[in-house]
The first five atom37 places (N, CA, C, CB, O) and aatype in JSON, in Angstrom:
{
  "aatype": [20, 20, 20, 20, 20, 20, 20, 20, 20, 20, 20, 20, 20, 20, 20, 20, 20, 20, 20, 20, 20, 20, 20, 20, 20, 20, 20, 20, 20, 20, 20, 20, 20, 20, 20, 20, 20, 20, 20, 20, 20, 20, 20, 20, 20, 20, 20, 20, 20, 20, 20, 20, 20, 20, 20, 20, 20, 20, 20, 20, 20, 20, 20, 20, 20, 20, 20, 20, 20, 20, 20, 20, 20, 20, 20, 20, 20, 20, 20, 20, 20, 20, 20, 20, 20, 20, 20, 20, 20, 20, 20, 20, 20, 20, 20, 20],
  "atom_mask": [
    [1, 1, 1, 1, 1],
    [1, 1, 1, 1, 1],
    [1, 1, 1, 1, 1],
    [1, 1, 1, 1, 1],
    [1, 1, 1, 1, 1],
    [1, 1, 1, 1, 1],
    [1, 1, 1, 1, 1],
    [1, 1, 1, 1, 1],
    [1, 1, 1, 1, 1],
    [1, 1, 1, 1, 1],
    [1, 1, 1, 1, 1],
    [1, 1, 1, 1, 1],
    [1, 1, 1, 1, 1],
    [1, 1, 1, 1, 1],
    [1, 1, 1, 1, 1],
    [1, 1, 1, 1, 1],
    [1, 1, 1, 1, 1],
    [1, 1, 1, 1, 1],
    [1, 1, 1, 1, 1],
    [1, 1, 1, 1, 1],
    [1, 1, 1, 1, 1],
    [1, 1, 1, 1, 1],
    [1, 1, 1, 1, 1],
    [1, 1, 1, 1, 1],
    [1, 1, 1, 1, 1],
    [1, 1, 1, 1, 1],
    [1, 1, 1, 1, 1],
    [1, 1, 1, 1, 1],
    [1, 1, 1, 1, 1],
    [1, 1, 1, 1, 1],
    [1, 1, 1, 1, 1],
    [1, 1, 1, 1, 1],
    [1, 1, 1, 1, 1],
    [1, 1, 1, 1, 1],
    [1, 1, 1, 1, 1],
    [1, 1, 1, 1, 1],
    [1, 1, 1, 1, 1],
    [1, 1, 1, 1, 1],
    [1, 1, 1, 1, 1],
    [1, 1, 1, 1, 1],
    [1, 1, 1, 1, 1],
    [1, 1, 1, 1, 1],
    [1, 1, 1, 1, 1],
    [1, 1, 1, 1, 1],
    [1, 1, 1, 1, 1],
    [1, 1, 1, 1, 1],
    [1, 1, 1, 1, 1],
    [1, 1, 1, 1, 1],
    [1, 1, 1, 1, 1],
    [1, 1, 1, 1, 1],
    [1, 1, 1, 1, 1],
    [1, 1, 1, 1, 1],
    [1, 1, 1, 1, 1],
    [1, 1, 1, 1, 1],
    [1, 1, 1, 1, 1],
    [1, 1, 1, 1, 1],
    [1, 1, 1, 1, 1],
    [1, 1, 1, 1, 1],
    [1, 1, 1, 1, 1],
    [1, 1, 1, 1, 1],
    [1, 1, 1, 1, 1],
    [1, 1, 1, 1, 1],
    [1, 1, 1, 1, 1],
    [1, 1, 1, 1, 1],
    [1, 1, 1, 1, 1],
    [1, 1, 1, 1, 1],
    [1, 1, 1, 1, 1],
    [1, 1, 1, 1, 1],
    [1, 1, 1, 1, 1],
    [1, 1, 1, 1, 1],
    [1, 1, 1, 1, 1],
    [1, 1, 1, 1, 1],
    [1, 1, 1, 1, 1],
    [1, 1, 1, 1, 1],
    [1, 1, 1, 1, 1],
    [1, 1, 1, 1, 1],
    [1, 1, 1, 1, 1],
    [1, 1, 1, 1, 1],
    [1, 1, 1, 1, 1],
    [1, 1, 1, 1, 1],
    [1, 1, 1, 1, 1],
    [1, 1, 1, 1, 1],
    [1, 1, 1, 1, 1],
    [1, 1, 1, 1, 1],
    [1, 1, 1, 1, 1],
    [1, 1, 1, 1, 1],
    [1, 1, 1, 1, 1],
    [1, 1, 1, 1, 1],
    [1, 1, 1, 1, 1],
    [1, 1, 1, 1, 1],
    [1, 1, 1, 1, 1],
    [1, 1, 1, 1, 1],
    [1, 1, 1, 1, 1],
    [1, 1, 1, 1, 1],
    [1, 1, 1, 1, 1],
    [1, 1, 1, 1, 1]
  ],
  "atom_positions": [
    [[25.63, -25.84, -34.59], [25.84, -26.09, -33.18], [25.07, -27.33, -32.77], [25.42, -24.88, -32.34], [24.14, -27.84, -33.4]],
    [[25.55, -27.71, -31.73], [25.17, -29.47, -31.33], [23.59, -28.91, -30.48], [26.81, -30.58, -29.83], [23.25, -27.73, -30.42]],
    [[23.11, -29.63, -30.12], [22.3, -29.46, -28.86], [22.58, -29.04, -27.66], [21.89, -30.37, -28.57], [22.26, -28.03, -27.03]],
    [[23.48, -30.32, -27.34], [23.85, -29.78, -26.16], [24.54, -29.05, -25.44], [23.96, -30.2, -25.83], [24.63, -28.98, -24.22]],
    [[25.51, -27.96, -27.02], [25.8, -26.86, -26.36], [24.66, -25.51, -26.48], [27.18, -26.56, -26.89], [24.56, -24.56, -25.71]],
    [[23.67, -25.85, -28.03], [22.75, -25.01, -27.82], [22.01, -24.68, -25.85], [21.7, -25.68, -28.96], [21.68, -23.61, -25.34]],
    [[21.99, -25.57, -25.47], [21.39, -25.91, -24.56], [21.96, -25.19, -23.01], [21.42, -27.34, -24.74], [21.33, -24.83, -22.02]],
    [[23.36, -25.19, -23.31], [24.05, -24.85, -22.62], [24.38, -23.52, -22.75], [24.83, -25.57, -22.62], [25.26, -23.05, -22.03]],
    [[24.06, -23.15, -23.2], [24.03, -21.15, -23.69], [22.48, -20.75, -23.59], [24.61, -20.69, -25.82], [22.09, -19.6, -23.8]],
    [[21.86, -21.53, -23.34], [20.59, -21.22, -23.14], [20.32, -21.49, -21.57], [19.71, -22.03, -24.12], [19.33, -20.98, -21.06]],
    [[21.14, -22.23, -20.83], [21.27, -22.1, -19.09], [22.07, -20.74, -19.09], [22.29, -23.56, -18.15], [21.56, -19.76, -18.54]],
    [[23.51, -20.66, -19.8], [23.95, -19.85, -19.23], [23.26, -18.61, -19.32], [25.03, -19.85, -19.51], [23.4, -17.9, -18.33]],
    [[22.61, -18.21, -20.14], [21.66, -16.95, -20.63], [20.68, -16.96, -19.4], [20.74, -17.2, -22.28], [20.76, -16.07, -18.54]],
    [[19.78, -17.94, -19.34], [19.64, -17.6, -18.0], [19.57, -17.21, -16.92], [19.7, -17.66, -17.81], [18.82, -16.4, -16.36]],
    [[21.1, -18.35, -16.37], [21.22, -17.32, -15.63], [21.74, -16.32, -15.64], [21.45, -17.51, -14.96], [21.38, -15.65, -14.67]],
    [[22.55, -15.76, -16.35], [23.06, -14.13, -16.51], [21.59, -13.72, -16.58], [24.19, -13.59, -18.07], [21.66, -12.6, -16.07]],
    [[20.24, -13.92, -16.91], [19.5, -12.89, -16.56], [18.6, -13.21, -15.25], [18.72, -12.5, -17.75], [17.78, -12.36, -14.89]],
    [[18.71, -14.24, -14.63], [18.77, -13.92, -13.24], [19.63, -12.87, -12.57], [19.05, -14.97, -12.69], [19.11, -11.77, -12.38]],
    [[21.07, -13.11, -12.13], [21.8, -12.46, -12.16], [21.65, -11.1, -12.18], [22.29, -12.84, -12.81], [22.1, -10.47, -11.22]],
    [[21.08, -10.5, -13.09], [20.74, -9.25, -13.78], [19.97, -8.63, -13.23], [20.33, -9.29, -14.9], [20.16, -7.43, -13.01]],
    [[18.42, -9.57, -12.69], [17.27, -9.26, -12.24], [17.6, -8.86, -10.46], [16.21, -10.59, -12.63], [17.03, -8.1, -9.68]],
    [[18.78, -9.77, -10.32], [19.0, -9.72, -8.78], [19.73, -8.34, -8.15], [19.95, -11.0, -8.41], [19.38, -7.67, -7.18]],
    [[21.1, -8.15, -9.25], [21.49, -7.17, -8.94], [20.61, -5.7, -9.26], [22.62, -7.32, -9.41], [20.68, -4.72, -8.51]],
    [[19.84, -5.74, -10.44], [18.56, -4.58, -10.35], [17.91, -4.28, -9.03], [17.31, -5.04, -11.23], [17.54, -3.13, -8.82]],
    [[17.8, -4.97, -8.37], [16.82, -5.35, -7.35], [17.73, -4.44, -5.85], [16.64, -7.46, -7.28], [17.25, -3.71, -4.98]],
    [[18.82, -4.79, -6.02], [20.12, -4.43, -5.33], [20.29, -3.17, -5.11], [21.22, -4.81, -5.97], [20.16, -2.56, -4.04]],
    [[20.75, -2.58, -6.66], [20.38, -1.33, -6.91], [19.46, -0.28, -6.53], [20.24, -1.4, -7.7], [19.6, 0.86, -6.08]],
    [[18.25, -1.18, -6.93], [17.07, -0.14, -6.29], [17.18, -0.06, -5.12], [15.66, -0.42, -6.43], [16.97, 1.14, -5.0]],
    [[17.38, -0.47, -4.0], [17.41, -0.48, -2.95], [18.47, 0.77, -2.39], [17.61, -1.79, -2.67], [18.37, 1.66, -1.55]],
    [[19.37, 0.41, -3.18], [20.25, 1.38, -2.46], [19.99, 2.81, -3.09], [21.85, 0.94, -2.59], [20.07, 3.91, -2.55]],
    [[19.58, 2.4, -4.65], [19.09, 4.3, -5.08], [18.15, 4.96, -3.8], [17.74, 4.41, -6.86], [18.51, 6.07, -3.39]],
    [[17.24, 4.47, -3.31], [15.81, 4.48, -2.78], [16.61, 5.18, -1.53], [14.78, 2.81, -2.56], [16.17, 6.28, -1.22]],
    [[17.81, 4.66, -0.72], [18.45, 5.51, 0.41], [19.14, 6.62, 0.08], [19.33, 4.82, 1.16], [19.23, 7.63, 0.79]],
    [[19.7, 6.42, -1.11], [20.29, 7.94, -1.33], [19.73, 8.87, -2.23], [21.6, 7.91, -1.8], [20.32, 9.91, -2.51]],
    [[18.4, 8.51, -2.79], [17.2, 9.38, -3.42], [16.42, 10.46, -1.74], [15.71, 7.84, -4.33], [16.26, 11.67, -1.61]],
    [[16.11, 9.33, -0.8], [16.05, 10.21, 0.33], [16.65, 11.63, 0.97], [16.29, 9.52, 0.97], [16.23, 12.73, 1.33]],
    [[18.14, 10.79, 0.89], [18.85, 11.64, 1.12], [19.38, 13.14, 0.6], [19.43, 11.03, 1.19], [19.84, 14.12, 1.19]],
    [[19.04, 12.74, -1.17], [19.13, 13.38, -1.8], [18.06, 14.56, -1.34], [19.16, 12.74, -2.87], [18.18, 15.73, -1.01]],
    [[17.25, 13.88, -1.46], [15.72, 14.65, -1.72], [16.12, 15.89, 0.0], [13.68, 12.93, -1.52], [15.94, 17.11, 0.04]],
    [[16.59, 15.1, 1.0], [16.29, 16.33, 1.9], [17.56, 16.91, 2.09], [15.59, 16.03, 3.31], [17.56, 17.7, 3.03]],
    [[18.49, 16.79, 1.61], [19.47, 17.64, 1.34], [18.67, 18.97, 0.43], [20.71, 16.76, 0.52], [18.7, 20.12, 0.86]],
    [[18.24, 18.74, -0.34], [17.53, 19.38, -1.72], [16.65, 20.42, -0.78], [16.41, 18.09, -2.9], [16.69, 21.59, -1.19]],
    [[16.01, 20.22, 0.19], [15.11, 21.08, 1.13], [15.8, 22.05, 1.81], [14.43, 20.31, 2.16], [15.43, 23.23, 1.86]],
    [[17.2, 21.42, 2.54], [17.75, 22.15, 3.57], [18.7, 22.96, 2.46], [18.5, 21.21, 4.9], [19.38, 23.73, 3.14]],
    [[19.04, 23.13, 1.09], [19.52, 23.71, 0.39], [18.3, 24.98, -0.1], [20.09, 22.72, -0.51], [18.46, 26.2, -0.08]],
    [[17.45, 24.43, -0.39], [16.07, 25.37, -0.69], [15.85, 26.42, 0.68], [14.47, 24.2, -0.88], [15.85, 27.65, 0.61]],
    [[15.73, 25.9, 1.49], [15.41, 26.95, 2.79], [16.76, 28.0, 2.9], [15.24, 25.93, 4.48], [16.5, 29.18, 3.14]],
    [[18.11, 27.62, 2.74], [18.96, 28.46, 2.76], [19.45, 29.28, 1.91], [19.62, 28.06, 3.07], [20.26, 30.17, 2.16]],
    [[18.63, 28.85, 0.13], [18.02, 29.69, -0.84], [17.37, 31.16, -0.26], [16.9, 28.8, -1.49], [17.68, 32.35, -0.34]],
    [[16.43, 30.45, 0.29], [14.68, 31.05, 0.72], [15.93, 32.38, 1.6], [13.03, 29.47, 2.28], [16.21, 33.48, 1.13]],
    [[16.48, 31.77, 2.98], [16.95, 32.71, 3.93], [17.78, 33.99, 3.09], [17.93, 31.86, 5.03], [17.89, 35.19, 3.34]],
    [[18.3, 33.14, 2.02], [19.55, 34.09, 2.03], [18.82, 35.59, 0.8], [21.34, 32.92, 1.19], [19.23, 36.65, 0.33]],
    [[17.69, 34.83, 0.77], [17.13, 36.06, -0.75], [16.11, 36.7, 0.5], [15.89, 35.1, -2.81], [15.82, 37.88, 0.69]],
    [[15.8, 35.82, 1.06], [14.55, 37.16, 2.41], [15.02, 37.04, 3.77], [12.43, 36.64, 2.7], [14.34, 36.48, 4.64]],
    [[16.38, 37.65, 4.03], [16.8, 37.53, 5.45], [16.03, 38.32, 6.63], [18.19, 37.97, 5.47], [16.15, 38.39, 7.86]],
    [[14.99, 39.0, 5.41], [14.01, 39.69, 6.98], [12.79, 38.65, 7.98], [12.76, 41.19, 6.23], [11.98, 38.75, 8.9]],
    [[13.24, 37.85, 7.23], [12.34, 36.52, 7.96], [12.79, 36.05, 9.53], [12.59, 35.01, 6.92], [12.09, 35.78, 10.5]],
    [[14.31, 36.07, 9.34], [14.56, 36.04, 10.65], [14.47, 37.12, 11.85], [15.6, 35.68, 10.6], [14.63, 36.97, 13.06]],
    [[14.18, 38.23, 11.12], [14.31, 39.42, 11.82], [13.24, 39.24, 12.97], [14.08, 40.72, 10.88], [13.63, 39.86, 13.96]],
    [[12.42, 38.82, 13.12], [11.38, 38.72, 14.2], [11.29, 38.18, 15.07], [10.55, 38.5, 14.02], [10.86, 38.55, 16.16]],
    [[11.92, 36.48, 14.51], [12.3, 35.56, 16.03], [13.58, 36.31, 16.74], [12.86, 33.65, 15.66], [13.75, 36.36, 17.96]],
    [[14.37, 36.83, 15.86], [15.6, 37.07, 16.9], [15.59, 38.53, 17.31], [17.13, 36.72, 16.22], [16.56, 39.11, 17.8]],
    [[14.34, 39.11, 17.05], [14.1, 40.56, 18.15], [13.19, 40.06, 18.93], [13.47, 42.13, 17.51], [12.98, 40.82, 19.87]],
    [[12.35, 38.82, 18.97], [11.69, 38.22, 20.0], [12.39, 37.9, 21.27], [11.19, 37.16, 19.52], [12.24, 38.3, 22.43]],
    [[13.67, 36.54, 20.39], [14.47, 36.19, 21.7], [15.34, 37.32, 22.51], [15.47, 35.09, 21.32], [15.78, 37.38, 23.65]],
    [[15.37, 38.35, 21.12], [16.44, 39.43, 22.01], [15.36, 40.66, 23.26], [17.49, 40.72, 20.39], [15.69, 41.45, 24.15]],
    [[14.1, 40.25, 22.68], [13.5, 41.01, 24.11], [13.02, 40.21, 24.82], [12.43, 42.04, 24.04], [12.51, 40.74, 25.8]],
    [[12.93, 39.23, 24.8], [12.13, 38.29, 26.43], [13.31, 37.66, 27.09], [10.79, 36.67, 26.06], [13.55, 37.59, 28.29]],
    [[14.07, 37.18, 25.98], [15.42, 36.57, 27.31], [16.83, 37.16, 26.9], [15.74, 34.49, 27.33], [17.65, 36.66, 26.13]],
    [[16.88, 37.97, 27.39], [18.62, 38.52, 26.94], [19.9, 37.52, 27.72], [18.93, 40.51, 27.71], [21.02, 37.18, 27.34]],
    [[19.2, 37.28, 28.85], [20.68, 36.5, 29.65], [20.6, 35.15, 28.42], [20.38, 35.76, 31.98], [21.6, 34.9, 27.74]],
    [[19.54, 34.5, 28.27], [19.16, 33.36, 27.72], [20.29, 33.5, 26.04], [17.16, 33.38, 27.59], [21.15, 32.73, 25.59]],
    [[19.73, 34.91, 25.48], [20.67, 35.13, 24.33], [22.04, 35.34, 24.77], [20.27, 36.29, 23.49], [22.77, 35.51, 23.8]],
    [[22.74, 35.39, 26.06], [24.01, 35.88, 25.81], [24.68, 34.72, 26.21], [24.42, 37.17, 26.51], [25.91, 34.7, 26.28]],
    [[23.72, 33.41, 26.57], [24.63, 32.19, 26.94], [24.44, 31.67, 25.71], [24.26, 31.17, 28.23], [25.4, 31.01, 25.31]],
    [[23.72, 31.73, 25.13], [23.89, 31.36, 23.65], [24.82, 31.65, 23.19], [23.14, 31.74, 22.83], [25.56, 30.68, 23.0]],
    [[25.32, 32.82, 22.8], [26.25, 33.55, 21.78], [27.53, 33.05, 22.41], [26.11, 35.33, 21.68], [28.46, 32.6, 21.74]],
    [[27.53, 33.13, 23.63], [28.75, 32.82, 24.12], [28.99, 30.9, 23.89], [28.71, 33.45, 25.85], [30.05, 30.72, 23.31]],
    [[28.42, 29.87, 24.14], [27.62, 28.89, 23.45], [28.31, 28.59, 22.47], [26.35, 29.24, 23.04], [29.1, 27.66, 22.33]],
    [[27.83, 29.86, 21.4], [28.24, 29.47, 19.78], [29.69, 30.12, 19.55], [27.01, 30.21, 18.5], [30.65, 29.72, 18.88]],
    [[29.53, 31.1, 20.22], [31.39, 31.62, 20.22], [32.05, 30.15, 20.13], [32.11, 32.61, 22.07], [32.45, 29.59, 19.11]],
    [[32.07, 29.58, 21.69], [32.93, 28.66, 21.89], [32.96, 27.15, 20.64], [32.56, 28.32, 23.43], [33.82, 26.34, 20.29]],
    [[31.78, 27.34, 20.36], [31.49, 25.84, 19.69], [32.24, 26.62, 17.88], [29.04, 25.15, 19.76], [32.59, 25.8, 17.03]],
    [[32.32, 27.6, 17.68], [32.45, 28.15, 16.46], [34.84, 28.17, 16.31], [31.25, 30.14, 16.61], [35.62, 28.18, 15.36]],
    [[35.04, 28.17, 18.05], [36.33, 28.49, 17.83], [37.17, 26.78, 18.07], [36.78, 29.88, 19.02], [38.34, 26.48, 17.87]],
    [[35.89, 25.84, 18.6], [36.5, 24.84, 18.62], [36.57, 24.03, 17.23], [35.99, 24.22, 19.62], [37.54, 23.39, 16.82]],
    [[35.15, 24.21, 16.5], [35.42, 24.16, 15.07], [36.57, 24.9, 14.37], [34.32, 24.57, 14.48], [36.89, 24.14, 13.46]],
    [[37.32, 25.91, 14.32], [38.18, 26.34, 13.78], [39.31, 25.73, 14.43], [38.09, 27.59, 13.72], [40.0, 25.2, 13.56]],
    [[39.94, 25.53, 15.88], [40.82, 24.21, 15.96], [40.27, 23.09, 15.14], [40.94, 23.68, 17.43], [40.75, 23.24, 14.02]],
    [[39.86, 22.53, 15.16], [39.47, 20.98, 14.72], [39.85, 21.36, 12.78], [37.18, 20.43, 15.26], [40.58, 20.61, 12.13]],
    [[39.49, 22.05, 12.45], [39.74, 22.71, 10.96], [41.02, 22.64, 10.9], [39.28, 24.21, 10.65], [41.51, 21.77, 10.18]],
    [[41.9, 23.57, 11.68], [43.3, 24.04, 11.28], [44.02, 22.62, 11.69], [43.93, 25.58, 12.2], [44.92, 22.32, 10.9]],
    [[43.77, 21.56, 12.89], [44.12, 20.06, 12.52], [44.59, 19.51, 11.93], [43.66, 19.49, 12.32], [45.74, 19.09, 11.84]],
    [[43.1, 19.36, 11.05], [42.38, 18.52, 10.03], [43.9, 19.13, 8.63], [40.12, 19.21, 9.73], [44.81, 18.54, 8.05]],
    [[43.52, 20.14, 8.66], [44.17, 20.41, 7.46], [45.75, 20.66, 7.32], [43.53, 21.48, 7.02], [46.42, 20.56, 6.29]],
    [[46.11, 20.95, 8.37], [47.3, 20.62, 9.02], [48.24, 19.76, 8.91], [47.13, 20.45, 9.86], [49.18, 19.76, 9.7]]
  ]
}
């Protein structure tokens, strides 16, 4: 090989590992937002672990709320009724 193509595979090498270094760099960045995400998905999956193996945990706040505010609990329920049947329109839609 001549020189000056040695030479010239030795830019292009280069930069392909610039290139390389840049898009690494890229990468990490974006792992780093969806490692977050990951990570607290991973929590709110663990706690609904936790609930669903010791459901007597809730048993206390919601005989709390059910003895100090009952009107308070029944605008709730009614609340989640409605928000639970507008999700099921929006579902049958969707899939529709």
């Amino acid at each position: 090989m001549t020189n000056a193509r040695t030479l010239a595979l030795v830019q292009q090498r280069d930069d392909l590992v610039e290139r390389i270094a840049i898009e690494r760099i890229v990468i990490a960045r974006n792992s780093a937002s969806v490692q977050q995400l990951s990570r607290m998905l991973d929590k709110v999956r663990d706690g609904i672990r936790y609930l669903k193996s010791h459901p007597e945990t809730l048993l206390l706040p919601i005989a709390i709320i059910v003895a100090s505010r009952p009107r308070r609990l029944l605008a709730f329920v009614i609340s989640a009724f409605g928000l639970w049947r507008m999700a099921r329109m929006w579902r049958r839609r969707i899939l529709s």
